[in-house]
ZAMARGU-4260 file (C-alpha; in steps of 0.2 Angstrom, whole numbers, plus 5000, padded with zeros to 4 digits):
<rodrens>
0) 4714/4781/4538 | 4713/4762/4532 | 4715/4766/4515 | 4728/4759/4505 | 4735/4771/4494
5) 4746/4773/4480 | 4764/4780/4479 | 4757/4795/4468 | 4742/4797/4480 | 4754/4796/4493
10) 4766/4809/4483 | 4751/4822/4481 | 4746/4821/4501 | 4763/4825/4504 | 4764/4840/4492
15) 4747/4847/4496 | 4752/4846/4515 | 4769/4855/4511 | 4759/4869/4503 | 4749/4870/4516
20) 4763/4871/4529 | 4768/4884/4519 | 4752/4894/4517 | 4749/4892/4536 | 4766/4901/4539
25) 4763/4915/4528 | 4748/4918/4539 | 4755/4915/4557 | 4772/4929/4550 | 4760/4940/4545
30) 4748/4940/4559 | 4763/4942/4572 | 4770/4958/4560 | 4751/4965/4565 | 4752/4961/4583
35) 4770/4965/4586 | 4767/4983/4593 | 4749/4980/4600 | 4753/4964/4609 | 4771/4957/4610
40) 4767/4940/4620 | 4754/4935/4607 | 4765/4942/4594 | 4778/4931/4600 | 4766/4915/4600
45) 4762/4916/4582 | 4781/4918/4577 | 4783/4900/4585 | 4768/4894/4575 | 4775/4899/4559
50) 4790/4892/4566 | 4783/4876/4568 | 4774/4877/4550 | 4790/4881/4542 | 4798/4866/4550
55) 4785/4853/4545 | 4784/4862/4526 | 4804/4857/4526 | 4801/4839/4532 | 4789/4838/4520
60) 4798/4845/4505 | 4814/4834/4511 | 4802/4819/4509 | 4795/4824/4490 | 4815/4828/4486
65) 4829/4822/4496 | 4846/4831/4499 | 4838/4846/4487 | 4836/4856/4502 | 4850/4856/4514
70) 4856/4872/4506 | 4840/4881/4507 | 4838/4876/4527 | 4855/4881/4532 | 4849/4899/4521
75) 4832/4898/4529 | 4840/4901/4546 | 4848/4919/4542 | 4832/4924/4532 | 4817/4910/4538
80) 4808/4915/4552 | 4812/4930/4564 | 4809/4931/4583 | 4798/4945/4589 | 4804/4955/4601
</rodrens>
């Protein structure tokens, strides 16, 4: 990674890696939905992957817009990511 960059090259990385968070914890929710009644411990494993997605595509998105999503994280908690049980 020694090349310099732009602030609009910067600002698209950033963005495309939100999207990806995003996209990756679409996947890692649905894939613990499937795996909740077959197998609880992984089901439980890919909740705290979307988990982790989800946190990084809010960092991200905090960083392309600041203080524009302090509501939706305090929102995100009620309706975000649910632990399988």
């Amino acid at each position: 990674m020694s090349d310099v960059v732009d602030a609009d090259e910067l600002l698209r990385r950033i963005r495309r890696g939100r999207d990806l968070a995003a996209e990756e914890e679409r996947a890692w929710l649905e894939r613990a939905q499937s795996l909740t009644a077959t197998d609880p411990d992984r089901a439980r494993e890919a909740t705290e992957r979307a988990l982790t997605y989800q946190v990084v595509a809010g960092v991200l998105a905090e960083i392309v817009s600041p203080g524009s999503h302090t509501a939706e994280a305090s929102a995100a908690g009620a309706a975000g990511v649910r632990h399988v049980t």
